[in-house]
C-alpha positions in Angstrom: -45.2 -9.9 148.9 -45.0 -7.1 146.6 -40.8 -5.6 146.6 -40.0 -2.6 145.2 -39.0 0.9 145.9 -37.0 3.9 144.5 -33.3 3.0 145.8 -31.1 0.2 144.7 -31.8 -3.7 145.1 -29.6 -6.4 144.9 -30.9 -9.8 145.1 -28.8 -12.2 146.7 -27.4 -15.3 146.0 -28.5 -18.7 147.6 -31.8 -16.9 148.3 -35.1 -17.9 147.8 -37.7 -14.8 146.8 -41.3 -14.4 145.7 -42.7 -11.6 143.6 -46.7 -11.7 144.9 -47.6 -8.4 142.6 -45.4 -6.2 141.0 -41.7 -5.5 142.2 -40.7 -1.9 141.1 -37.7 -0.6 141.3 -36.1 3.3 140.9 -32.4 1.9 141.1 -30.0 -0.5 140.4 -31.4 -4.1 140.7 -28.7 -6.1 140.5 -29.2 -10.1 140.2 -26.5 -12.0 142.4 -25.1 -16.0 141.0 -27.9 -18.2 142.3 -30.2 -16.0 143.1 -33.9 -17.4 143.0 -36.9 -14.9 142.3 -40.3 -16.9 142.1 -43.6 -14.7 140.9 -47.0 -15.7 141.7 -49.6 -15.1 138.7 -49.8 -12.3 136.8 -46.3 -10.6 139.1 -43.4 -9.2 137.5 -40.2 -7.4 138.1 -39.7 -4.1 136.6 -36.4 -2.2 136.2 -36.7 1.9 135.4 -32.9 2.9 135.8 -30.5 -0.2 135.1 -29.9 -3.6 135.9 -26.3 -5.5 137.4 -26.3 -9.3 136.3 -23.3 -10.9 138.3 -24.0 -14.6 137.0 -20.4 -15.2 134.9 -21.2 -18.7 134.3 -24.0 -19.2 137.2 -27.3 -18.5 136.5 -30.1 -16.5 138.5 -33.2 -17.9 138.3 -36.9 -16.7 137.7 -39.8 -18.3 137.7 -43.1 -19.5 138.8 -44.1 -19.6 142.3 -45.3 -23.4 141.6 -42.0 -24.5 140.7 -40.3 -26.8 143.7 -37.6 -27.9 141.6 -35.2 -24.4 141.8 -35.0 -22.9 145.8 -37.3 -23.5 148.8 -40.8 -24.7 148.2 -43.1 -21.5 148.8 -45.8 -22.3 150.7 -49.4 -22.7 148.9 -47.4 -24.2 145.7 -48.6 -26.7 143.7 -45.6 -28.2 142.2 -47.0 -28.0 139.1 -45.6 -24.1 137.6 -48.2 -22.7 135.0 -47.3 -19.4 132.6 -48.2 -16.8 134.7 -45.9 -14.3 134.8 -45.6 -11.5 132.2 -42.8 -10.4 132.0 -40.5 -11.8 134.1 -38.2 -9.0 133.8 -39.1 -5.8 132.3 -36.7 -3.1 131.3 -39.1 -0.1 131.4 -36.9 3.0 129.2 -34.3 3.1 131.3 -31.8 5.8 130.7 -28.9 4.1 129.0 -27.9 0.7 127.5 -28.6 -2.0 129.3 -27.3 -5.5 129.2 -29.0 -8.9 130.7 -26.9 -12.1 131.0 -27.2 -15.3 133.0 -30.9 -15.3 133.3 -32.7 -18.4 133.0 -36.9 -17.9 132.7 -38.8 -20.4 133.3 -42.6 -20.3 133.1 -43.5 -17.0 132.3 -45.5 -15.3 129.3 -42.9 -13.8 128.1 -39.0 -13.9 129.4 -37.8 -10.2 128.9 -39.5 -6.7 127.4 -37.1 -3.7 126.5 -39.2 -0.8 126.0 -37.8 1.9 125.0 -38.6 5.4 122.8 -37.5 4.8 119.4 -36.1 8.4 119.2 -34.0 7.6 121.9 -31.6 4.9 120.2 -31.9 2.2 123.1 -29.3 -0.6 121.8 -29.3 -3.1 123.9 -27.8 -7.0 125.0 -29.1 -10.1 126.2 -26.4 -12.7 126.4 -26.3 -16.1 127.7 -29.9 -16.1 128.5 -32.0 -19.7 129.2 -35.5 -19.4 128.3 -37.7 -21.9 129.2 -41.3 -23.7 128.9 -42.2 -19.5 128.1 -44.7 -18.8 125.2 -43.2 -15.7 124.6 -39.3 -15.3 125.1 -38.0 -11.8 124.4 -39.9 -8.6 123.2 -37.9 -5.5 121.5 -40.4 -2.3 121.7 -38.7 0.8 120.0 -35.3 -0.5 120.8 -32.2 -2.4 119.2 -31.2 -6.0 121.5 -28.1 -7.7 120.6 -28.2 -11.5 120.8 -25.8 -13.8 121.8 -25.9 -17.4 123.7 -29.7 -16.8 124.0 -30.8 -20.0 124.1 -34.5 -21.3 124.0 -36.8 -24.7 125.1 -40.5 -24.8 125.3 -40.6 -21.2 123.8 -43.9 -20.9 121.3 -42.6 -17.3 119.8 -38.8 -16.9 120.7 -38.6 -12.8 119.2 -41.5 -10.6 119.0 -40.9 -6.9 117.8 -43.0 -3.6 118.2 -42.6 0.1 117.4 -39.6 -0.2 115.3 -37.4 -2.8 117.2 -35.0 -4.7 115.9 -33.0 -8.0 117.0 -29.6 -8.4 116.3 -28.4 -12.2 116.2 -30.9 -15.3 116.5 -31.7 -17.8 119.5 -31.0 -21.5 119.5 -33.0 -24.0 120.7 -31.2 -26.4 123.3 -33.1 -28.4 125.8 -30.6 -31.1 126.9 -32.8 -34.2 126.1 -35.5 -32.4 128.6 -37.7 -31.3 126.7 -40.1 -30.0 129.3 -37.8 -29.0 131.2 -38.4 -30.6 134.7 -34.6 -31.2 135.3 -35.3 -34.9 134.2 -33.7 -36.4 131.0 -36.7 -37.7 128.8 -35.4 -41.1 128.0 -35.1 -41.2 132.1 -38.9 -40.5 132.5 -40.3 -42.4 129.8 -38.0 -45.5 131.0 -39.6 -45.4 134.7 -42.8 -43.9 134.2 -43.7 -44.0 130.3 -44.9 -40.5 130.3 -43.4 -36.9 131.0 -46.1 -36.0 133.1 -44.1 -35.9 136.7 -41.0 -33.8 137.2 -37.8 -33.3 139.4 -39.6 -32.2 142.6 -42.0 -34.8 142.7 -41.8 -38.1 144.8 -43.4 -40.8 142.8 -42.8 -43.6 144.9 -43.0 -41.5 148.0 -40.0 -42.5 150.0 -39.1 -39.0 150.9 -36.6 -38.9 147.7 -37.1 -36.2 145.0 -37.3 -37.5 141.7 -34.5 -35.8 140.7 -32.5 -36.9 143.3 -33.4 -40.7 142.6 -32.0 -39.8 138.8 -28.6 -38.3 140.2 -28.2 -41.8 142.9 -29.5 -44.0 139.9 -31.8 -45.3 142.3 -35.3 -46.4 141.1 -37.9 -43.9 141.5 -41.1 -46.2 141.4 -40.0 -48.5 144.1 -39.6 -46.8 147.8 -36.0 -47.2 149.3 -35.7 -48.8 152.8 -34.3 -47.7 155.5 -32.7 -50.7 157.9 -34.2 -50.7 161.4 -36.7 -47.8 160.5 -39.6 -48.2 162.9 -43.1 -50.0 161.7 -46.4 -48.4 161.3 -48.8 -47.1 159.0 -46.5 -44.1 157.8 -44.0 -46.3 157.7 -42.2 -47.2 154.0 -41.8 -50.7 154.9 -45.7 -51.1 155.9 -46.1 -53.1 152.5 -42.8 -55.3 153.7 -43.9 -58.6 155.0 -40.1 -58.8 157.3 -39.8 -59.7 160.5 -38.6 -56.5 162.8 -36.7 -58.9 164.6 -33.7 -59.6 161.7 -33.4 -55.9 161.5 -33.4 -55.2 165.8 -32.5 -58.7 167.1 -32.2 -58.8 171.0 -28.8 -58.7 172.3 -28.9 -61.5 174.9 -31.0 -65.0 174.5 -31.5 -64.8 170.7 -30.6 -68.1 167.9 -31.9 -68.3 164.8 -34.4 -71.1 163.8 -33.5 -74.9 162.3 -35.4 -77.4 160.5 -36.1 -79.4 163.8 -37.4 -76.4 165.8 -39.3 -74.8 163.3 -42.0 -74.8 165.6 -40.6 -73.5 168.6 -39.6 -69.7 169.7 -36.6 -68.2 168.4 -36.5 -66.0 171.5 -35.2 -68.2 174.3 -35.3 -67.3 178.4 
């Protein structure tokens, strides 16, 4: 879907959105704790007048269309988020100094552009600002941005300039033992699976459980959990169990279990 217009924006939290184009916006956009914003290939979100980040400790979140592990699966996603967004956000000369804080930016070409004419003076912030798994992480064209708690993981280039602009301050890289960030520790991955290939919203053993969720029970995620007295069949997860139905939905009435001396008999009696 392609959101925009000249008025305000606010984008709320708990939310789940997806950028198909370009999102253009007039007014205020303002960026709600918890929001999710998703962009499909070559989308991005542009700001002309100012932008409201209400995060104070909780982060909004944008990235790719193809990642399952932030908000509601969008439908036609792979699961597996490419760099296709650039840039995520994009503060196009807006009138007056702008700051950006609690972002996290995953999967995009570049994280955030300030554009701005050099004659003009633009100084502006980014502060605690996540960028992830982004080639390109922030962009200063004609303008002034002031760093601080910017922090980087997967980012090739972490500062570009252009047309005069300057940072202020330096980025840090900081990827919690996940280096690929796929909301998986590492050591977790290459314990179970001996590669970093899958990620947090993958099912490897496909018993319905996320990844990620297997890693917060401590449950295995290459062996299927088992639900007692789930129904047989072939979708079922116990298909591959050789146990008897009966020891999980024994009849009420008429029922002993087998001895020695009757092993040859029927353990369902009339």
């Amino acid at each position: 879907m392609a959101l925009g217009g000249s008025g305000d924006y606010t984008f709320a939290s708990g939310v789940t959105y997806l950028i198909g184009s370009g999102g253009y916006w007039g007014g205020t956009v303002t960026f709600q704790p918890n929001c999710i914003i998703k962009f499909d290939i070559g989308a991005y979100l542009i700001a002309y007048t100012s932008i409201v980040c209400n995060g104070a400790g909780t982060y909004s979140i944008l990235t790719s269309k193809h990642d399952n592990l932030y908000g509601e699966a969008i439908l036609g996603s792979t699961g597996n988020p490419t760099c296709g967004t650039s840039p995520a956000l994009w503060l196009y000369y807006v009138p007056s100094d702008t700051s950006a804080s609690y972002l996290q930016i995953r999967w995009a070409q570049t994280g955030i552009q300030f554009d701005a004419n050099p004659a003009d003076n633009r100084s502006h912030s980014a502060q605690s600002i996540k960028l992830q798994q982004c080639p390109y992480g922030m962009l200063a064209n004609g303008c002034f941005v002031y760093l601080s708690g910017v922090t980087t993981c997967g980012v090739t280039t972490p500062l570009s300039v252009g047309n005069g602009g300057f940072f202020s301050g330096v980025t840090s890289v900081d990827c919690a033992g996940d280096a690929d960030s796929d909301g998986l520790p590492d050591s977790w991955e290459m314990l179970y699976f001996n590669t970093l290939a899958q990620n947090g919203a993958g099912d490897a053993d496909g018993d319905g459980i996320s990844n990620y969720n297997e890693y917060l029970s401590g449950s295995n995620p290459i062996q299927a959990s088992v639900t007692i007295g789930e129904p047989l069949g072939p979708s079922s997860r116990r298909t591959g169990l050789v146990i008897s139905e009966i020891m999980y939905n024994p009849p009420t009435t008429g029922f002993s279990p087998p001895n020695n001396s009757e092993s040859s008999k029927s353990i369902i009696r009339s």
